[in-house]
MDAnalysis code that builds the backbone (N, CA, C; Angstrom):
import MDAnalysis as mda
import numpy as np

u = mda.Universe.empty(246, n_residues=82, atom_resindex=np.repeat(np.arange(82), 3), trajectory=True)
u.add_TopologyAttr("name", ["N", "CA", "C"] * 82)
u.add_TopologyAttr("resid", np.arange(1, 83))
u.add_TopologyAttr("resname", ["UNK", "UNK", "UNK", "UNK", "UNK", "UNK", "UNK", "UNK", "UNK", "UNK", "UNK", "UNK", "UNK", "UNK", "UNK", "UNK", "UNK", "UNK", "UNK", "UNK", "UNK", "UNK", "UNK", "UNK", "UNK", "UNK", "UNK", "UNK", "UNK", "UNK", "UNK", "UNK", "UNK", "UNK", "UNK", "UNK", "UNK", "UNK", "UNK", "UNK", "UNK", "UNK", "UNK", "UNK", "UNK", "UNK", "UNK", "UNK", "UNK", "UNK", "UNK", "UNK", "UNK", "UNK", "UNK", "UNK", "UNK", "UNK", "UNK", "UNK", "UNK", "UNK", "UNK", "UNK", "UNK", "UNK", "UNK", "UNK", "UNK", "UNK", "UNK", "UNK", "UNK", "UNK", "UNK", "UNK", "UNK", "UNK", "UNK", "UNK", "UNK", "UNK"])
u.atoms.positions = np.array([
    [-24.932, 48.214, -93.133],
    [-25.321, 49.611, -93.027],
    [-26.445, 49.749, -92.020],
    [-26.249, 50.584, -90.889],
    [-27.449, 50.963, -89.787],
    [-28.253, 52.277, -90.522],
    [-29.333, 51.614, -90.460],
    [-30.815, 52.800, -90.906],
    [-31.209, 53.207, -90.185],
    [-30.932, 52.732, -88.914],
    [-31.575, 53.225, -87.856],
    [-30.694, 54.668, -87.177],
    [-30.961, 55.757, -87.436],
    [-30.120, 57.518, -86.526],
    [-30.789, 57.177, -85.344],
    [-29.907, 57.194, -84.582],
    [-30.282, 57.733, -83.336],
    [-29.375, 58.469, -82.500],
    [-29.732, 59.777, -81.947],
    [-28.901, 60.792, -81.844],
    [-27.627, 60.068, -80.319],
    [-26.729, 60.961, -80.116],
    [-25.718, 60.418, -79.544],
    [-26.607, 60.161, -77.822],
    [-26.355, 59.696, -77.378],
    [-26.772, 59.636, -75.643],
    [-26.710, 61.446, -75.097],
    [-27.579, 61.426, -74.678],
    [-27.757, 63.120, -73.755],
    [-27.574, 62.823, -72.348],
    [-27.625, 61.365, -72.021],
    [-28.016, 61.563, -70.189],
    [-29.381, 61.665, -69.815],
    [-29.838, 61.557, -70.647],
    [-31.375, 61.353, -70.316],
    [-31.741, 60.130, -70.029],
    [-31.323, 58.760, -69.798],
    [-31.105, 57.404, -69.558],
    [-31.414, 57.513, -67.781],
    [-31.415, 56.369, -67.710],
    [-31.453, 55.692, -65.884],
    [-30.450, 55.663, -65.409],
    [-30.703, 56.808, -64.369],
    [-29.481, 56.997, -63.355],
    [-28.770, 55.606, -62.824],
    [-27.484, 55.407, -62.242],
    [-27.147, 54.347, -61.362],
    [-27.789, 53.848, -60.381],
    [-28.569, 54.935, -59.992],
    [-29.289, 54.825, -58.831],
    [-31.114, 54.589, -59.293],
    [-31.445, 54.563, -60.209],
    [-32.260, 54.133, -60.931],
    [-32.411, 52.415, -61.325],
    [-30.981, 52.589, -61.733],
    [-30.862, 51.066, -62.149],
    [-30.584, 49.739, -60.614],
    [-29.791, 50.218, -59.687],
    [-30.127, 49.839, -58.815],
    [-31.522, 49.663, -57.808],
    [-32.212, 50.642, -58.309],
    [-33.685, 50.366, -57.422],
    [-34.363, 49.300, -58.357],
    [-34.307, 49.822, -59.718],
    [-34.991, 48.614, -60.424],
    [-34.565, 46.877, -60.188],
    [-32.797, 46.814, -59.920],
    [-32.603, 46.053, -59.611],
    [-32.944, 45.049, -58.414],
    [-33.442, 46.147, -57.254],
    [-33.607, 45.803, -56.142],
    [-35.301, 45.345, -56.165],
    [-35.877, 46.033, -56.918],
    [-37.516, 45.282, -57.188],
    [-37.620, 44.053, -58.126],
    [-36.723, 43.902, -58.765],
    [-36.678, 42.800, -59.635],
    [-37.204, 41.427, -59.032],
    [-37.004, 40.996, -58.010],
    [-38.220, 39.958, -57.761],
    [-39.577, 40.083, -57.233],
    [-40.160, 41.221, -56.927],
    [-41.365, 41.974, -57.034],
    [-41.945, 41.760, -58.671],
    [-41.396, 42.495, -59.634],
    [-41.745, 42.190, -60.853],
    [-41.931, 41.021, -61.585],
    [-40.861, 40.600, -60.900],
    [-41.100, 39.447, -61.757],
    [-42.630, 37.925, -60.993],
    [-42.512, 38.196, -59.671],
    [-43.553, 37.641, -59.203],
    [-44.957, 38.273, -59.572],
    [-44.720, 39.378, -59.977],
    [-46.103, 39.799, -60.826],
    [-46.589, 39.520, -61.749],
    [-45.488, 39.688, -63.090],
    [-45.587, 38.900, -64.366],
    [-45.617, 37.641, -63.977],
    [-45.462, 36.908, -62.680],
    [-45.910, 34.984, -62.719],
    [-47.479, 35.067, -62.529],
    [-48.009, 36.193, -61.746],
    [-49.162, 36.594, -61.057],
    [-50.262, 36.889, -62.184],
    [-49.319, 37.946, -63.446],
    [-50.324, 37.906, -64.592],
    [-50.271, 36.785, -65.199],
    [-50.023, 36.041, -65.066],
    [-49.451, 35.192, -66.410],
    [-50.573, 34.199, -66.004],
    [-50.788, 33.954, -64.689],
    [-51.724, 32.701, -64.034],
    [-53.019, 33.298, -63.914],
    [-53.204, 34.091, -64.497],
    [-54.883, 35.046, -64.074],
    [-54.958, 35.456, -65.647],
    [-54.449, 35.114, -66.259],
    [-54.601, 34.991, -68.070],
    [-54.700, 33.599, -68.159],
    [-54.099, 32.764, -68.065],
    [-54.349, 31.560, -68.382],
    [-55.652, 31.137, -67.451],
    [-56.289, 31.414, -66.495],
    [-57.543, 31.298, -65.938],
    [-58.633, 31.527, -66.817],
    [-58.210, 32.607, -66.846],
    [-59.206, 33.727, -67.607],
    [-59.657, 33.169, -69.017],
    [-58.519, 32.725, -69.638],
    [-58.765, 32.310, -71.109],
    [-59.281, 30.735, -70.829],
    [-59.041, 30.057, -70.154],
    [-59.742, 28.886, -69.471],
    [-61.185, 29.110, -68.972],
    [-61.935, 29.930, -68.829],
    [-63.193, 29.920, -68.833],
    [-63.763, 28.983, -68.097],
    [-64.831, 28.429, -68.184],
    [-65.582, 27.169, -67.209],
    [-64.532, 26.012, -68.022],
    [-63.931, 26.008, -68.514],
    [-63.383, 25.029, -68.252],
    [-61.815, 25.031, -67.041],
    [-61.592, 25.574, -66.662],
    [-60.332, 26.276, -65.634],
    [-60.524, 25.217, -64.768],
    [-59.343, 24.600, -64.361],
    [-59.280, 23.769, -63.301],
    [-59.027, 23.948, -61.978],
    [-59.102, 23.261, -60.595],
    [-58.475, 23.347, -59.605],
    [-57.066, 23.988, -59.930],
    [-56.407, 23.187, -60.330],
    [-55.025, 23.509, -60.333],
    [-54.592, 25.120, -60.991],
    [-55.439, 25.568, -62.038],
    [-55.281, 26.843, -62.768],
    [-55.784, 27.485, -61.340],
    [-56.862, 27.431, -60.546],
    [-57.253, 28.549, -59.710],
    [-55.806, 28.446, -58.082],
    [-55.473, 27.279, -58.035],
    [-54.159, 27.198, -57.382],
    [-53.342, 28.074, -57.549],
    [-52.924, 27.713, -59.056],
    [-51.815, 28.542, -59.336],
    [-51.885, 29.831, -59.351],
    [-53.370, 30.549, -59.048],
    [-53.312, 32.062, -59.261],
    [-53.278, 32.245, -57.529],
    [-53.597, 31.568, -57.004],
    [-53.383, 31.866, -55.640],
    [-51.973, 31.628, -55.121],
    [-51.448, 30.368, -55.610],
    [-49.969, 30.493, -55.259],
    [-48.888, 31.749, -55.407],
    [-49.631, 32.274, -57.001],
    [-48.717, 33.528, -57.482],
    [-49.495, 34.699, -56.822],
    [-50.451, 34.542, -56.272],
    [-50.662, 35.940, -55.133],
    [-50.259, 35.741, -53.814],
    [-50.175, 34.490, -53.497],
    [-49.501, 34.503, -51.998],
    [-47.982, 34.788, -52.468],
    [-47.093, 34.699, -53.465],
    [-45.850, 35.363, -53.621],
    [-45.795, 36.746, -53.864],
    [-46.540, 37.419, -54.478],
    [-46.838, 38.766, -54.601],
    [-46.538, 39.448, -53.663],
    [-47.521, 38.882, -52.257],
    [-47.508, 39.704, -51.164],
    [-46.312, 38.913, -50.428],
    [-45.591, 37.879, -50.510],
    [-44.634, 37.789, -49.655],
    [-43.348, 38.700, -50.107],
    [-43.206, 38.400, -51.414],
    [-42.012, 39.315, -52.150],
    [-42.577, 40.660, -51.730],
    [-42.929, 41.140, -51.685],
    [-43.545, 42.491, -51.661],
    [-43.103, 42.982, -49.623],
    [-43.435, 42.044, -48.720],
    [-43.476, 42.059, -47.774],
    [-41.568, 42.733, -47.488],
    [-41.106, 41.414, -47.662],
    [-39.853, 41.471, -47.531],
    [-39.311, 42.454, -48.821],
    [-39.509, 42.789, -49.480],
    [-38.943, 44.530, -50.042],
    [-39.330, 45.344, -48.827],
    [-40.627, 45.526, -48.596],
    [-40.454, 46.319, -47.746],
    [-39.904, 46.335, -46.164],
    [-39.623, 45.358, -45.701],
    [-39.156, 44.978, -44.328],
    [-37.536, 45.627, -44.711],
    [-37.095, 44.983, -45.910],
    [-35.517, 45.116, -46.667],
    [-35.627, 47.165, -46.637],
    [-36.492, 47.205, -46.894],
    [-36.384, 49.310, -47.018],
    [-36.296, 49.654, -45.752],
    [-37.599, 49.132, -44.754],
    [-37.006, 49.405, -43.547],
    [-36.299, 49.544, -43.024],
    [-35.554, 48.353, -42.881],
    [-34.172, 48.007, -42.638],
    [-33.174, 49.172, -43.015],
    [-32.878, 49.141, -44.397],
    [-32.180, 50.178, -44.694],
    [-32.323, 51.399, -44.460],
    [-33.584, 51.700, -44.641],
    [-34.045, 53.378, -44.136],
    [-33.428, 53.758, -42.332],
    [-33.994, 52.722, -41.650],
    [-33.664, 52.684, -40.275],
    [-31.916, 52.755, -39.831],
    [-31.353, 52.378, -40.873],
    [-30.028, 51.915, -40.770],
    [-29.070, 53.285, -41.276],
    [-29.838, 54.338, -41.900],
    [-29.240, 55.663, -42.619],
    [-29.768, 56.521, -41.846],
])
């Protein structure tokens, strides 16, 4: 037995074209959540944080801005191309 009502779908959901942009940032996001994830584990490392913990937050910001780069070079592209 479902307890859970929930009324029928209205269309109020993510367009196709919604779900495709999200799709298309999806390695943006997800290099972010690597980006938080290494600047929490720093963070909670305190003076004790190693070389390698302050690496890894720099590694996951030099991907940040590369993923990030190439989305936008990729929009260009496309924008220029329509």
């Amino acid at each position: 037995m479902n307890i859970i009502h929930l009324p029928a779908g209205d269309g109020d959901g993510p367009s196709a074209q919604d779900l495709a942009s999200i799709e298309r940032e999806w390695p943006l996001i997800e290099a972010e959540l690597a980006l938080l994830d290494a600047e929490i584990a720093y963070i909670t490392a305190g003076p004790a944080a190693s070389a390698l913990d302050r690496r890894r937050v720099r590694r996951a910001q030099r991907r940040v801005l590369t993923v990030g780069r190439e989305l936008t070079a990729d929009q260009a592209v496309a924008d220029g191309a329509a």
